[in-house]
ROLO-161307 format. One line per field, with one value per atom (N, C-alpha, C): residue number from 1; residue in three letters; atom name; x, y, z. Coordinates in steps of 0.2 Angstrom, whole numbers, plus 5000, padded with zeros to 4 digits. Layout:
REM residues N
num = (NUM ...)
residuo = (ALA ...)
atomo = (CA ...)
east = (X ...)
north = (Y ...)
up = (Z ...)
***
This chain:
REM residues 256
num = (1 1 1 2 2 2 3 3 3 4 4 4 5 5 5 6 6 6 7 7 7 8 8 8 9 9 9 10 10 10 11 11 11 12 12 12 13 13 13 14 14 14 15 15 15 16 16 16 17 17 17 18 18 18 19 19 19 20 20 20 21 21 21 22 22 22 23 23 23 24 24 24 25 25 25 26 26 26 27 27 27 28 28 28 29 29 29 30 30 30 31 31 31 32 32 32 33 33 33 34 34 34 35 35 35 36 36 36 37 37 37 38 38 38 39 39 39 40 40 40 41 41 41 42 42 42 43 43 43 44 44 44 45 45 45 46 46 46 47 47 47 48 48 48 49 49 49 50 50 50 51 51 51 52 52 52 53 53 53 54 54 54 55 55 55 56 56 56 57 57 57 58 58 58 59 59 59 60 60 60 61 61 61 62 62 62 63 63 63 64 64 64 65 65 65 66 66 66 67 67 67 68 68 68 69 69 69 70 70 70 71 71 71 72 72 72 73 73 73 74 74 74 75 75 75 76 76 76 77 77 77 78 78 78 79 79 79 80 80 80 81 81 81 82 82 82 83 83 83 84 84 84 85 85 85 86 86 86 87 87 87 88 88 88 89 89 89 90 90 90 91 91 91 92 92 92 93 93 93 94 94 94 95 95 95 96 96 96 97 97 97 98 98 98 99 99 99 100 100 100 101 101 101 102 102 102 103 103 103 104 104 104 105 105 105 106 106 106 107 107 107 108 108 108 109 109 109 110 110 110 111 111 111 112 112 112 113 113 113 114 114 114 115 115 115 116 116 116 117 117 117 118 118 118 119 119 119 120 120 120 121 121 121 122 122 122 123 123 123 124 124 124 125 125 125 126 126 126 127 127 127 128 128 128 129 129 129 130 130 130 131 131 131 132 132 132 133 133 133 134 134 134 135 135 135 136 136 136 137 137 137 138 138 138 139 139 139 140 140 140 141 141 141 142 142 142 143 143 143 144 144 144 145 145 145 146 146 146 147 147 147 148 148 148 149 149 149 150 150 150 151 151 151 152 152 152 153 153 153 154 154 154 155 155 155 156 156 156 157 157 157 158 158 158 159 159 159 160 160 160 161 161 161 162 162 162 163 163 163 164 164 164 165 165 165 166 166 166 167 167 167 168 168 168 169 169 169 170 170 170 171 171 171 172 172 172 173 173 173 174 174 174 175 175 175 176 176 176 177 177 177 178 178 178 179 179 179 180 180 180 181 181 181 182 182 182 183 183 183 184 184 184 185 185 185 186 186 186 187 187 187 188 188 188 189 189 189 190 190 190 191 191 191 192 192 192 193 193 193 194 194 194 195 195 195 196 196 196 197 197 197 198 198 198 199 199 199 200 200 200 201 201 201 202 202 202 203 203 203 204 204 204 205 205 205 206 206 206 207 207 207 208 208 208 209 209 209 210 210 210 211 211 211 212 212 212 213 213 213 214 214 214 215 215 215 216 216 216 217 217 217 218 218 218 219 219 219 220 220 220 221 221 221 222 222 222 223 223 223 224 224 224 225 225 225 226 226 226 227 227 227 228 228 228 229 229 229 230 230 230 231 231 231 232 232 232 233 233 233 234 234 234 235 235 235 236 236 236 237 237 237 238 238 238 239 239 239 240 240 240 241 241 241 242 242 242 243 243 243 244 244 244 245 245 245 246 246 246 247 247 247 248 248 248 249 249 249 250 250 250 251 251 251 252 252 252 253 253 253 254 254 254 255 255 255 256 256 256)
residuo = (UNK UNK UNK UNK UNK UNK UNK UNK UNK UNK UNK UNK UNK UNK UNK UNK UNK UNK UNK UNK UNK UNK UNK UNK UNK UNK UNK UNK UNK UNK UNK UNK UNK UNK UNK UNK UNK UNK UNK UNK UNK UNK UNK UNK UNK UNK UNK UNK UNK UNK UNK UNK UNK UNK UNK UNK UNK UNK UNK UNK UNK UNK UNK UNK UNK UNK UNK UNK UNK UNK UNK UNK UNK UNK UNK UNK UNK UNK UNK UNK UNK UNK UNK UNK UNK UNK UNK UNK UNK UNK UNK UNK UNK UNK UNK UNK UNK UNK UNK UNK UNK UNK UNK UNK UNK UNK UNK UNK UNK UNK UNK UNK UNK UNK UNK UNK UNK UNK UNK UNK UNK UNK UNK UNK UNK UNK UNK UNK UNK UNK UNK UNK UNK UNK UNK UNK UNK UNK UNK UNK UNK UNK UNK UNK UNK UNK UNK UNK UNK UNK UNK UNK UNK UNK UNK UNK UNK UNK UNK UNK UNK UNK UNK UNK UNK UNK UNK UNK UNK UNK UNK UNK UNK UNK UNK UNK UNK UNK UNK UNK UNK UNK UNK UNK UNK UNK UNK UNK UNK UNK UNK UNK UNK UNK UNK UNK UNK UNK UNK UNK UNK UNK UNK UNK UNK UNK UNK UNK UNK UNK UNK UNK UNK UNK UNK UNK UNK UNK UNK UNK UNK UNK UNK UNK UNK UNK UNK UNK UNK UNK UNK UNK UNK UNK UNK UNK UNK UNK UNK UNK UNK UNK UNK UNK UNK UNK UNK UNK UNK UNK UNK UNK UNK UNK UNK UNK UNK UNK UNK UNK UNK UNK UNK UNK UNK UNK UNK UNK UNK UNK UNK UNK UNK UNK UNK UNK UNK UNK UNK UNK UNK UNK UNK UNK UNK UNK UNK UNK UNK UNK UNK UNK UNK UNK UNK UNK UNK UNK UNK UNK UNK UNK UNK UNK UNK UNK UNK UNK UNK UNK UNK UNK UNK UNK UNK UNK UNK UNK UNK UNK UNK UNK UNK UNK UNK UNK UNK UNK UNK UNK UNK UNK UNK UNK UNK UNK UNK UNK UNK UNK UNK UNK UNK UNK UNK UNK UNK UNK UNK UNK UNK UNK UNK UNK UNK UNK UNK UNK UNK UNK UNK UNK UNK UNK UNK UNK UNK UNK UNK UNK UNK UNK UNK UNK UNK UNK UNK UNK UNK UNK UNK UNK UNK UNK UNK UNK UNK UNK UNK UNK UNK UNK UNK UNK UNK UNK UNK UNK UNK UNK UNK UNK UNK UNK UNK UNK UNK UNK UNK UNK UNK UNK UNK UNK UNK UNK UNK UNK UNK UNK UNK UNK UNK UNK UNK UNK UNK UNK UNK UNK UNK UNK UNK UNK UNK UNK UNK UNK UNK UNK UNK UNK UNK UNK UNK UNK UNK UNK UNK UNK UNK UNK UNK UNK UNK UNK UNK UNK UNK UNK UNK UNK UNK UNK UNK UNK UNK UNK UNK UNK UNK UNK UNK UNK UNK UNK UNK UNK UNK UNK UNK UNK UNK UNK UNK UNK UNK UNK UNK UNK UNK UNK UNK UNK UNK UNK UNK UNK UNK UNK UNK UNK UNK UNK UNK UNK UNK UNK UNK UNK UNK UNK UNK UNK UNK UNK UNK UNK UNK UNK UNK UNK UNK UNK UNK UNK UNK UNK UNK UNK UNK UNK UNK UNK UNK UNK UNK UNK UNK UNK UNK UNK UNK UNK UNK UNK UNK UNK UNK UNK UNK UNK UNK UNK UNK UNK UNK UNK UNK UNK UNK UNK UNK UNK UNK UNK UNK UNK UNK UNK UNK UNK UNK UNK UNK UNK UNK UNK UNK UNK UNK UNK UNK UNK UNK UNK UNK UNK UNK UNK UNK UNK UNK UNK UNK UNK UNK UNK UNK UNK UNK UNK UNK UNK UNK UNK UNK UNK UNK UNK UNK UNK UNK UNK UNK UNK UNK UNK UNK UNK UNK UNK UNK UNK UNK UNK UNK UNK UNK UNK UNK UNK UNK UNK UNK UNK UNK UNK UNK UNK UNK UNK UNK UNK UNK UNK UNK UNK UNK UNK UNK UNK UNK UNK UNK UNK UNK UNK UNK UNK UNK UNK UNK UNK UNK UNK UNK UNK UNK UNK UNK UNK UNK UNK UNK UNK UNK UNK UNK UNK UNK UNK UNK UNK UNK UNK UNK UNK UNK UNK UNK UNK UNK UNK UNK UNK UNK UNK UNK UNK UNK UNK UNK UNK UNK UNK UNK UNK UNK UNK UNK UNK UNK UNK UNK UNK UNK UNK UNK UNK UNK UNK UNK UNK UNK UNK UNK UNK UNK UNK UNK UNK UNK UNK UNK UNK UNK UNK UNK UNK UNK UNK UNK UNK UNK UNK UNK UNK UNK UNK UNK UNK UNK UNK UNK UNK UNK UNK UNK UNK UNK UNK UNK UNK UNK UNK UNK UNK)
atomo = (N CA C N CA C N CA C N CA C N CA C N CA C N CA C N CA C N CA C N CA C N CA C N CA C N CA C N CA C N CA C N CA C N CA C N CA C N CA C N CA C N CA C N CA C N CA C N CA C N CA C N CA C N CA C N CA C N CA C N CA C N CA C N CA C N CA C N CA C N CA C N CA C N CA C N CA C N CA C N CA C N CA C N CA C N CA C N CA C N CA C N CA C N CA C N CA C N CA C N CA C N CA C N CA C N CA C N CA C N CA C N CA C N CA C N CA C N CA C N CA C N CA C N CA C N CA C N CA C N CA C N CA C N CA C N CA C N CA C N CA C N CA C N CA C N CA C N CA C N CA C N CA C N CA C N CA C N CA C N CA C N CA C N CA C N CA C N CA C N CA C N CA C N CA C N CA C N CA C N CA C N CA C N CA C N CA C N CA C N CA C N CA C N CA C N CA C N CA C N CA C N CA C N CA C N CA C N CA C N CA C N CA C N CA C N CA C N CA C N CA C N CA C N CA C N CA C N CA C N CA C N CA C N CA C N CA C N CA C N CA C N CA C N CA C N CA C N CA C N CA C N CA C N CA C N CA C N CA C N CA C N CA C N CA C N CA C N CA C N CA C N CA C N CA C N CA C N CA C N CA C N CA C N CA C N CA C N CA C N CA C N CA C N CA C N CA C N CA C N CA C N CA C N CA C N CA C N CA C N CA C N CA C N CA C N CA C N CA C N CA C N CA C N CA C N CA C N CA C N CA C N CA C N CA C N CA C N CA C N CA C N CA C N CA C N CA C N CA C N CA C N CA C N CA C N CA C N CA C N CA C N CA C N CA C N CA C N CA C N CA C N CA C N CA C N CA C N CA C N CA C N CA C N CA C N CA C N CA C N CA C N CA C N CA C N CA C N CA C N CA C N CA C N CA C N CA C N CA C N CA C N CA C N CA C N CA C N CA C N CA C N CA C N CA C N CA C N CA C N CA C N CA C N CA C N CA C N CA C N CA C N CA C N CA C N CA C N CA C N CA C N CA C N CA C N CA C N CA C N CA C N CA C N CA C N CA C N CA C N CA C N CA C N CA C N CA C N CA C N CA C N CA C N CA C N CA C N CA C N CA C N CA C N CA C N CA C N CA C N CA C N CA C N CA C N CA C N CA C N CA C N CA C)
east = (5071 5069 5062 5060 5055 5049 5044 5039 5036 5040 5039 5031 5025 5018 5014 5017 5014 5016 5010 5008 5015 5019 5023 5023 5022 5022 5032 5032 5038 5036 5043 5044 5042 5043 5042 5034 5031 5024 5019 5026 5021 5028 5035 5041 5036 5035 5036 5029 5024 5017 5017 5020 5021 5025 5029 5037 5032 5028 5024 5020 5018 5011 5017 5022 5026 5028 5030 5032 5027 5020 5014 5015 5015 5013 5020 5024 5032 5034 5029 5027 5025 5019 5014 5016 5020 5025 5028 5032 5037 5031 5028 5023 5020 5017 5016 5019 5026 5032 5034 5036 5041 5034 5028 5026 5026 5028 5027 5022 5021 5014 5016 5017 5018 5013 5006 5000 5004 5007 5008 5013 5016 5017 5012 5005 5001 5000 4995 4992 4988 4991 4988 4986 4979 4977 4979 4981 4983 4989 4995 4999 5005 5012 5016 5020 5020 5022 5018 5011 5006 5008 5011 5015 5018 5023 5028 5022 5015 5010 5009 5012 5010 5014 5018 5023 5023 5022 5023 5018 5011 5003 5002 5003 5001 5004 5009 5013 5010 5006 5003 4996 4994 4987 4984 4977 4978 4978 4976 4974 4973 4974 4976 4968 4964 4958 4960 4960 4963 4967 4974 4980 4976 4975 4971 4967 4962 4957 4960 4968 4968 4974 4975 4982 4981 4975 4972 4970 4967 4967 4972 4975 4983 4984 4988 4993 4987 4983 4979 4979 4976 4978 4986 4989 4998 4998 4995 4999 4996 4989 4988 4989 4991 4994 5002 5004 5012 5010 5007 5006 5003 4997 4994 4998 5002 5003 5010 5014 5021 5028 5024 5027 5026 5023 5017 5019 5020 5017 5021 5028 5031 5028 5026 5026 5014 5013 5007 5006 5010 5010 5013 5021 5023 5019 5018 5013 5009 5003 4996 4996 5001 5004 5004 5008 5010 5003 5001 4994 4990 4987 4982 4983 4990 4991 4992 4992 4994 4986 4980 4974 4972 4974 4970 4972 4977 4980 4977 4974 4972 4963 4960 4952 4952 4957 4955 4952 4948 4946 4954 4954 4958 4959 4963 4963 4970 4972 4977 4974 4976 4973 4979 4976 4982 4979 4985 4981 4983 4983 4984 4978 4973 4967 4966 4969 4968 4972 4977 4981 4976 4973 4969 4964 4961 4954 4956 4965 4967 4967 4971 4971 4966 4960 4953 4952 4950 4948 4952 4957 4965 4963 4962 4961 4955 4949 4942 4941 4945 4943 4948 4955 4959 4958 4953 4950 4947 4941 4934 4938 4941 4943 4948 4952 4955 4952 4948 4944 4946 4951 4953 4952 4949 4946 4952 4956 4959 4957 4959 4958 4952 4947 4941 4937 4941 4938 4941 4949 4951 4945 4943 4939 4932 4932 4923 4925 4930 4933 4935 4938 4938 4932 4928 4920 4916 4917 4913 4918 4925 4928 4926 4929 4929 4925 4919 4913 4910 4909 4905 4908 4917 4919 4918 4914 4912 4906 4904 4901 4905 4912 4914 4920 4917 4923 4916 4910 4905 4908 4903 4903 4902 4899 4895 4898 4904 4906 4912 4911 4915 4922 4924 4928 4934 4932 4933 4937 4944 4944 4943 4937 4933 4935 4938 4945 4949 4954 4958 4954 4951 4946 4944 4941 4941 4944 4950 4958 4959 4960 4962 4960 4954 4948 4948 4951 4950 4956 4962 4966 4971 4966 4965 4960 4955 4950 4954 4960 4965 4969 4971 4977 4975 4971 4965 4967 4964 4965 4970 4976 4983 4985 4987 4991 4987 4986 4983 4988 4993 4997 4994 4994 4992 4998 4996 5001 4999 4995 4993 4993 4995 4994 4990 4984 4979 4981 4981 4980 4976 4979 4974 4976 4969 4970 4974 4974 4979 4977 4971 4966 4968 4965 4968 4972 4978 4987 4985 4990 4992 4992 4998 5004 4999 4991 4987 4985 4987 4986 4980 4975 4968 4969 4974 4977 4980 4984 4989 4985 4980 4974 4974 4977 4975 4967 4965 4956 4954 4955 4950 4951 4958 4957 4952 4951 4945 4938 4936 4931 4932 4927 4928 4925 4926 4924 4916 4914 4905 4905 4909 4910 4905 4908 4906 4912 4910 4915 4920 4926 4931 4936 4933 4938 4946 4949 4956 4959 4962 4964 4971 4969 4976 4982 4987 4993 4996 4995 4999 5006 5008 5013 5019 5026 5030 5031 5033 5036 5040 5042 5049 5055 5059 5064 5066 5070 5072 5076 5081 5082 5078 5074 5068 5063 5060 5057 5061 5066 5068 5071 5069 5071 5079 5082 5090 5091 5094 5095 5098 5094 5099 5106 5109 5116 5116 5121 5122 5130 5131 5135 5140 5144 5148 5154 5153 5158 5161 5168 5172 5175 5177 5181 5187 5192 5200 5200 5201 5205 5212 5214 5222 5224 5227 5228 5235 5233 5239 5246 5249 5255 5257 5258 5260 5267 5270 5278 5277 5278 5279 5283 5286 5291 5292 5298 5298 5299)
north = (5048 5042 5041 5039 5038 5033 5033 5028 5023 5016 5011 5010 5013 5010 5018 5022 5026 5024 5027 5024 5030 5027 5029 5026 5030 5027 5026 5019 5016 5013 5013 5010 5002 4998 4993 4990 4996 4995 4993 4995 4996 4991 4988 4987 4979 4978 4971 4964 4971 4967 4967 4972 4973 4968 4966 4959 4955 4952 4945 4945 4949 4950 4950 4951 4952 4944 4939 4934 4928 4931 4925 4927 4932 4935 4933 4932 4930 4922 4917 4911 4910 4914 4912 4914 4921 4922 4915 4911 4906 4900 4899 4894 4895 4900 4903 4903 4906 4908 4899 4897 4891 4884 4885 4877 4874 4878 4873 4873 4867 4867 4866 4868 4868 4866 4864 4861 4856 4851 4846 4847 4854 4855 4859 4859 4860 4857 4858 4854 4847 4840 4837 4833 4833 4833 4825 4823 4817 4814 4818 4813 4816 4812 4813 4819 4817 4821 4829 4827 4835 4837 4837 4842 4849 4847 4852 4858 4857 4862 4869 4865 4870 4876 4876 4883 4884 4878 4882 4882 4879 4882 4889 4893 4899 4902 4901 4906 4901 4897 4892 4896 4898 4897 4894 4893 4891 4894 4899 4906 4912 4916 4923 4925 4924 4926 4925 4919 4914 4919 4921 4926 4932 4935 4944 4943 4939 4938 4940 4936 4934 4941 4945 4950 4956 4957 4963 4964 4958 4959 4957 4952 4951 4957 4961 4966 4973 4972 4980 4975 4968 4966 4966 4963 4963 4970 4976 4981 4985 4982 4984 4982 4974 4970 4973 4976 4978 4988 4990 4999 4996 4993 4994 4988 4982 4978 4976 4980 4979 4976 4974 4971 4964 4962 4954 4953 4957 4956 4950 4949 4940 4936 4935 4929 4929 4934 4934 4930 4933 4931 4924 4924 4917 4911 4914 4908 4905 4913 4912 4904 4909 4903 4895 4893 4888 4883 4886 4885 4882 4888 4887 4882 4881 4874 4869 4866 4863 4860 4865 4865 4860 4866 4861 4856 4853 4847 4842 4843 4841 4838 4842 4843 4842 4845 4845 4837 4840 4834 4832 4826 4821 4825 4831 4834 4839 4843 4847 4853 4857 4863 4869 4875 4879 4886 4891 4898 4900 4909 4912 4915 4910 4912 4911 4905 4903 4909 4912 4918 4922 4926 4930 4930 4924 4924 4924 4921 4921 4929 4932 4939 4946 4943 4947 4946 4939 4936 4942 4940 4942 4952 4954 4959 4962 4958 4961 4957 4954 4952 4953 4956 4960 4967 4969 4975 4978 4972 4972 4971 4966 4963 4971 4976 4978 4985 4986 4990 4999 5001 5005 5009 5014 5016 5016 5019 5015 5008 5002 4997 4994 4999 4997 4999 5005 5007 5002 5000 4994 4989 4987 4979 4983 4988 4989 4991 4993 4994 4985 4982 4975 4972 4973 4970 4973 4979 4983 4979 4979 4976 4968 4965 4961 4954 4958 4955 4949 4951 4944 4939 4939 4934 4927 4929 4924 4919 4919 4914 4909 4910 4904 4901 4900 4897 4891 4888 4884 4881 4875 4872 4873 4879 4882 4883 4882 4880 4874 4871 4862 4864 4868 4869 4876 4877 4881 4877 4880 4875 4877 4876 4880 4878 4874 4870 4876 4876 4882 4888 4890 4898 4897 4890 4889 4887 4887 4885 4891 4895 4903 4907 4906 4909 4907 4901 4899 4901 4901 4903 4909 4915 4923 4922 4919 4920 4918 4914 4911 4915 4919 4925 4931 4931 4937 4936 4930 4928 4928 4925 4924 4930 4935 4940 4946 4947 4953 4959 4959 4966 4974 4975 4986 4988 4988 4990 4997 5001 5006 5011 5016 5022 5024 5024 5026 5034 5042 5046 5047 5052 5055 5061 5065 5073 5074 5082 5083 5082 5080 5081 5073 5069 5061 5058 5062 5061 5061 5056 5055 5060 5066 5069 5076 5078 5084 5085 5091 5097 5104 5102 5108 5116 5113 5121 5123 5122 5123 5123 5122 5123 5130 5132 5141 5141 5137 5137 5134 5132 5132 5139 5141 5147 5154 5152 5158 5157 5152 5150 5150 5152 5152 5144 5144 5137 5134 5140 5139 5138 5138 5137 5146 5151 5155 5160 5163 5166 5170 5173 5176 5180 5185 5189 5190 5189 5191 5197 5200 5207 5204 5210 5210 5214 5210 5211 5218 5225 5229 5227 5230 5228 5233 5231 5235 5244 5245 5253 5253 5255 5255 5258 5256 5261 5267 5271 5276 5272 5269 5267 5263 5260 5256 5263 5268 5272 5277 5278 5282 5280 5280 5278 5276 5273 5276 5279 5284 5286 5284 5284 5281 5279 5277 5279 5279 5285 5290 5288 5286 5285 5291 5290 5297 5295 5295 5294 5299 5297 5303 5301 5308 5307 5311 5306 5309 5312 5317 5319 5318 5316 5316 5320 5327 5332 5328 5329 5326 5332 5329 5332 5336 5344 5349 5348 5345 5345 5339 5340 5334 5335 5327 5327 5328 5334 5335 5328)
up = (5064 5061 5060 5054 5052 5056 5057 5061 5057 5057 5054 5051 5057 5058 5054 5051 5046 5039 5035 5028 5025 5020 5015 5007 5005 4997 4994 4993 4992 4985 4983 4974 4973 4980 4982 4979 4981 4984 4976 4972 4962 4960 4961 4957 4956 4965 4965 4963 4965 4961 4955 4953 4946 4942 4946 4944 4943 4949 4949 4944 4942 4937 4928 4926 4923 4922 4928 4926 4924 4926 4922 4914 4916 4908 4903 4906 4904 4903 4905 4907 4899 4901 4894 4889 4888 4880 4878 4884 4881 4878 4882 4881 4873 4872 4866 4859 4862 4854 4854 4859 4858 4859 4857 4858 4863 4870 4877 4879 4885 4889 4895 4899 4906 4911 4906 4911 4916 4913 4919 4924 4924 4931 4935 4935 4937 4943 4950 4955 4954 4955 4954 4959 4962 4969 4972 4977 4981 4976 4972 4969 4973 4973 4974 4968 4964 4958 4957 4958 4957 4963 4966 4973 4971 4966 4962 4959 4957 4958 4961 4969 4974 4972 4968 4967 4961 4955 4950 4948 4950 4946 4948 4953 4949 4945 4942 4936 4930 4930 4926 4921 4916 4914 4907 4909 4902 4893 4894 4889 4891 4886 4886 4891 4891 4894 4902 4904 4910 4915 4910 4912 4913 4909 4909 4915 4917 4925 4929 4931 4934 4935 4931 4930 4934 4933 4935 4943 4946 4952 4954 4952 4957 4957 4953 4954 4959 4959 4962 4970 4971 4978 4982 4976 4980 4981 4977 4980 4985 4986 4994 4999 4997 5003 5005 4999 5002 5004 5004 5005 5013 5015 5021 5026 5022 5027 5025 5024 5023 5028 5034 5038 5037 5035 5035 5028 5023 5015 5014 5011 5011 5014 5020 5023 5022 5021 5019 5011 5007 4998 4998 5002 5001 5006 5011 5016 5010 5009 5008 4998 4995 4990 4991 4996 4999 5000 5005 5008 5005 5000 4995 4990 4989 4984 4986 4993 4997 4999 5002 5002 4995 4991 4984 4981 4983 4983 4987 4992 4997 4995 4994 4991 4985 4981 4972 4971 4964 4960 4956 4952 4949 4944 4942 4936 4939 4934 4935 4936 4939 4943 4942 4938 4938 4937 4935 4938 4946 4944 4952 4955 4954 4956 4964 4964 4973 4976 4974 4977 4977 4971 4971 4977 4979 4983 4992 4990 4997 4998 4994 4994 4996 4992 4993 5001 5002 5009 5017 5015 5020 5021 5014 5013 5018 5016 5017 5027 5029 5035 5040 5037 5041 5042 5037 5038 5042 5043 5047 5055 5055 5062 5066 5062 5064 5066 5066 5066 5065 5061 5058 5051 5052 5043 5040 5038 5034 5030 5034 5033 5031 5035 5033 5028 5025 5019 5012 5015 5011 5008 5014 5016 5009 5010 5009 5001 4999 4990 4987 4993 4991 4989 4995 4992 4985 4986 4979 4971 4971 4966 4963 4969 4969 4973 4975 4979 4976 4968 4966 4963 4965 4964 4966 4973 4979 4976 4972 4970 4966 4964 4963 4967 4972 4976 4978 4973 4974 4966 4963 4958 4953 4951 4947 4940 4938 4932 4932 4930 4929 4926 4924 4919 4923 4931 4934 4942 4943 4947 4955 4957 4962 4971 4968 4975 4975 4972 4974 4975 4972 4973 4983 4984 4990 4996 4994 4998 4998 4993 4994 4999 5000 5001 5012 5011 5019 5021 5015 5021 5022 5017 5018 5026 5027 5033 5037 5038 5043 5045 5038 5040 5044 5041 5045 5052 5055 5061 5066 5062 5064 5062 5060 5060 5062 5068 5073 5075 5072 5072 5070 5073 5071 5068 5060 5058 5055 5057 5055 5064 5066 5071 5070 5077 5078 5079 5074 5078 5084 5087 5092 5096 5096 5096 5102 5102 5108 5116 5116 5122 5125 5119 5120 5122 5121 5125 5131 5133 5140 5146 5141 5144 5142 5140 5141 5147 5146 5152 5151 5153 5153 5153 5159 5160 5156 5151 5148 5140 5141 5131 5132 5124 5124 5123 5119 5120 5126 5130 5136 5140 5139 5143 5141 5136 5134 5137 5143 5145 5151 5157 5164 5166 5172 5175 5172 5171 5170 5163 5158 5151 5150 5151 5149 5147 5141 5136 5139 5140 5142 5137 5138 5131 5134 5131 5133 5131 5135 5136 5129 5123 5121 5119 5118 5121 5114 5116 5114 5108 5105 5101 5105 5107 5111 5104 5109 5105 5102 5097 5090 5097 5097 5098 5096 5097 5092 5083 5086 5079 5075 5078 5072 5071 5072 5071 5067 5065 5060 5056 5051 5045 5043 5041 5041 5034 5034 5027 5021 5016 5010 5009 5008 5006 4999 4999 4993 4989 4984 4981 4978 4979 4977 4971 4964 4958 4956 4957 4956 4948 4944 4939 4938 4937 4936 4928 4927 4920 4919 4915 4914 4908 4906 4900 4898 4892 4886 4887 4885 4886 4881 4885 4878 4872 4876 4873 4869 4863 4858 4855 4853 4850 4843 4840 4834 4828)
***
């Protein structure tokens, strides 16, 4: 049986980022061919009605630019949230969703808010501080390729453009740094050499035995290869084929 807590590459791990990133972009074809606008099922902050937001603004955007930002890093963070943390990953993407539109409903300005950008930041966040906390290279080379990609996204989860909706960016963003905290499972196995186990025995290392008490070098007498016996020492003889052929003589007496 396979060990849950090692790293396996699964279909899962590209089908399913891949599906999410498919149905934005499957959103905004209909939106496009057929004339609809789906903005007003968007986040709209402190309404009863902008609730219905919380789940459908992020398959929500508002232009082809809007969708691409946001397409690229979703699908390359879903799929490292689902290869390093596959035991967590649903309750990580579906929590962290919930939250963060929930969050920005909470804080947002009086406007409609849409995009899977607060996914995106929750996701960066979750990634880069579950990394650091767990103290595993693996995961902390995750964290340190998170920052190098996606490091300067961090400035807008501030006000810095009016036309950006920098609430969700920071509702995503607090509640990757919450996940981080909240979900403390080791999902990756620490190797550890043979010396490191529990159940090592000193005495029983074929390298320490080449060393005396004083760490000084010890040649080992070596071990002879046994004697052929007789039958392994002489060869066995070819076997010889032997084809016989029968003649059969035609018959003198023929008929007149």
């Amino acid at each position: 049986m396979s060990n849950p807590n090692q790293l396996k590459f699964s279909n899962s791990i590209i089908y399913y980022p891949l599906l999410f990133v498919m149905i934005l972009w499957i959103v905004f074809w209909i939106e496009t061919v057929f004339g609809f606008n789906f903005n007003r099922f968007g986040i709209y902050p402190r309404s009863l009605e902008g609730l219905r937001g919380v789940v459908f603004s992020p398959f929500i955007h508002g232009d082809l630019k809007h969708l691409f930002n946001n397409s690229v890093p979703l699908f390359v963070l879903t799929a490292a949230l689902f290869y390093f943390y596959r035991n967590i990953r649903w309750r990580v993407l579906g929590l962290g969703l919930l939250l963060t539109g929930i969050a920005t409903w909470c804080i947002g300005r009086a406007s409609l808010h849409i995009g899977a950008s607060g996914v995106v930041y929750m996701l960066v966040a979750f990634l880069f501080f579950r990394g650091i906390f767990s103290k595993k290279y693996q995961l902390t080379a995750l964290a340190l390729a998170v920052v190098f990609l996606y490091g300067g996204m961090l400035w807008y989860v501030f006000p810095v453009n009016p036309s950006i909706s920098w609430e969700g960016h920071l509702s995503g963003f607090f509640v990757g740094i919450l996940f981080a905290f909240f979900f403390k499972e080791n999902h990756i196995e620490n190797k550890k050499y043979v010396w490191e186990r529990e159940d090592y025995n000193p005495d029983n290392d074929p390298f320490l035995k080449q060393f005396d008490e004083n760490g000084n070098f010890i040649e080992l007498p070596k071990t002879l290869p046994e004697e052929p016996t007789i039958e392994e020492a002489i060869p066995p003889k070819p076997r010889r084929i032997r084809i016989i052929y029968n003649y059969k003589k035609d018959s003198e007496d023929k008929p007149e």
